[in-house]
C-alpha positions as a Markdown table, in Angstrom:
| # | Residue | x | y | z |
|---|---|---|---|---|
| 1 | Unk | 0.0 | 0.0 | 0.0 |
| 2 | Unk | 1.6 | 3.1 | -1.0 |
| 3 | Unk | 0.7 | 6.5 | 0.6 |
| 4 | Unk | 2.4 | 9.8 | 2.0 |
| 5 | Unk | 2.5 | 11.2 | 4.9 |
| 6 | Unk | 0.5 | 13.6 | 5.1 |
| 7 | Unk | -2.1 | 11.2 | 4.0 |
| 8 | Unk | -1.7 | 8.8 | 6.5 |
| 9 | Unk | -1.5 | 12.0 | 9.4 |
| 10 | Unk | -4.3 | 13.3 | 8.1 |
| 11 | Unk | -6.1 | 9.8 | 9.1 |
| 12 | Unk | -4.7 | 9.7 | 12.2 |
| 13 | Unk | -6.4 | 13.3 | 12.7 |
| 14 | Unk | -9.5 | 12.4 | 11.9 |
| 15 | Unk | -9.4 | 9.0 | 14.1 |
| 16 | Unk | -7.8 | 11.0 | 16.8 |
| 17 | Unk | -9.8 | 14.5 | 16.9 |
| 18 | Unk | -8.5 | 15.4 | 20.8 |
| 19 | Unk | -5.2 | 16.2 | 18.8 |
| 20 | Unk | -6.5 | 19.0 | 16.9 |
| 21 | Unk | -9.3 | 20.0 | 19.6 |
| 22 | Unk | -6.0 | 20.5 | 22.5 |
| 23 | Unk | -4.0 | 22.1 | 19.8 |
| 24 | Unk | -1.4 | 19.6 | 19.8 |
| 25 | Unk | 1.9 | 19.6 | 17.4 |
| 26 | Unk | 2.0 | 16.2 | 15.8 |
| 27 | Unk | 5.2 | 15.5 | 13.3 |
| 28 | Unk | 5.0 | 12.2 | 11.7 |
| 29 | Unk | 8.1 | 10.6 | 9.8 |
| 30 | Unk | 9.2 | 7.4 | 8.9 |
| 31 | Unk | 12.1 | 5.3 | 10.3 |
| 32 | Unk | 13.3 | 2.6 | 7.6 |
| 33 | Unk | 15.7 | 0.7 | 9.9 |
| 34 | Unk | 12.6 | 0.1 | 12.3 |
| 35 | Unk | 9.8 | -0.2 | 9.2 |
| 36 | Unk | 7.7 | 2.0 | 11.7 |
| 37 | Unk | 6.1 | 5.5 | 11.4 |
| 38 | Unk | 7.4 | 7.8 | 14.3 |
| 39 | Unk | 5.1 | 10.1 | 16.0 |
| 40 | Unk | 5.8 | 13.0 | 17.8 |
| 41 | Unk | 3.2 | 15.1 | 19.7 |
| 42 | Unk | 3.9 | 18.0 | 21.4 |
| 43 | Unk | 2.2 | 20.2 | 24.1 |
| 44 | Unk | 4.3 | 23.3 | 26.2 |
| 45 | Unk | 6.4 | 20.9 | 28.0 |
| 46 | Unk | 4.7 | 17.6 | 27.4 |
| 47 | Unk | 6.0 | 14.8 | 24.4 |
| 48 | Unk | 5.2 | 12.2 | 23.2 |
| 49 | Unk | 7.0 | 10.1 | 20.8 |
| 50 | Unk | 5.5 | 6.5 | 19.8 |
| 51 | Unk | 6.2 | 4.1 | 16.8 |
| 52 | Unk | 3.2 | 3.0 | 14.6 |
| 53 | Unk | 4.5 | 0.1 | 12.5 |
| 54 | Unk | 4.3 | 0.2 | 8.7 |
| 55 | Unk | 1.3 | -2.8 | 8.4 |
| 56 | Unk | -0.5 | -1.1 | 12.0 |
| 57 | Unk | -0.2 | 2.1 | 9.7 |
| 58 | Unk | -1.8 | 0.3 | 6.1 |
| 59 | Unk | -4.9 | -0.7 | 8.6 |
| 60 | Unk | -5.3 | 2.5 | 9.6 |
| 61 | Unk | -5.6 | 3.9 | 6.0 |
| 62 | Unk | -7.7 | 1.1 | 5.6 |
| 63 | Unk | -10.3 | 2.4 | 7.5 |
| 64 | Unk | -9.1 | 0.5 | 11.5 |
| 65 | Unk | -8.5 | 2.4 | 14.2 |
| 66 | Unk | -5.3 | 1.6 | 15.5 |
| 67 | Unk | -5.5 | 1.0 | 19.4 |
| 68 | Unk | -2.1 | 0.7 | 20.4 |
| 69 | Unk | -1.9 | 4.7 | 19.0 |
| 70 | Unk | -5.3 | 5.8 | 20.6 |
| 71 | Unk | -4.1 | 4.3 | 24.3 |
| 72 | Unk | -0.8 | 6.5 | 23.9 |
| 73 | Unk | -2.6 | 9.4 | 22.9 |
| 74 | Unk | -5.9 | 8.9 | 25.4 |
| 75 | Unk | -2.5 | 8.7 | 27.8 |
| 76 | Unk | -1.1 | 11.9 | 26.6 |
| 77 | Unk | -4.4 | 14.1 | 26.8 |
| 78 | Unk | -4.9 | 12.8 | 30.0 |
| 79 | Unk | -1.6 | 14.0 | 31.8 |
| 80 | Unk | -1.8 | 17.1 | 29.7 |
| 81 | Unk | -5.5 | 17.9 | 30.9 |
| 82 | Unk | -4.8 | 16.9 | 34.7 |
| 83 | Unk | -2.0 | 19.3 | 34.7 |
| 84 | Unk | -4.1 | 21.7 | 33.2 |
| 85 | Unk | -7.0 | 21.5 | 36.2 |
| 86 | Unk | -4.2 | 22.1 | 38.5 |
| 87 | Unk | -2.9 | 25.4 | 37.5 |
């Protein structure tokens, strides 16, 4: 399955809206030694970087969720909302 990046971030938007709604910077590239998609999101002080592997990835243009991605960034929204309540 051939696509670009953008295409495949742009997915991952729309799976993912809580990205886009907290304003978060999300870079995406691709790391050939690993065959896995490298995701970086960014929020003041708060990162996350987490691997999507290339077939993980194909699903998710397919039209599939990928879960292993949504728990990370469930995970990140969550520490970067509690600290939010606390200020």
């Amino acid at each position: 399955m051939s696509y670009t990046l953008d295409e495949l971030k742009a997915k991952i938007l729309d799976f993912y809206p809580e990205i886009e709604k907290h304003q978060l910077q999300t870079d995406l590239t691709f790391d050939k030694d690993k065959n896995a998609y490298v995701i970086k999101i960014k929020k003041g002080k708060h990162e996350l970087t987490t691997f999507l592997d290339k077939p993980d990835a194909d699903a998710c243009l397919d039209g599939k969720k990928c879960v292993y991605l949504g728990l990370h960034i469930a995970e990140f929204v969550k520490n970067f909302e509690m600290e939010e309540e606390q200020k």
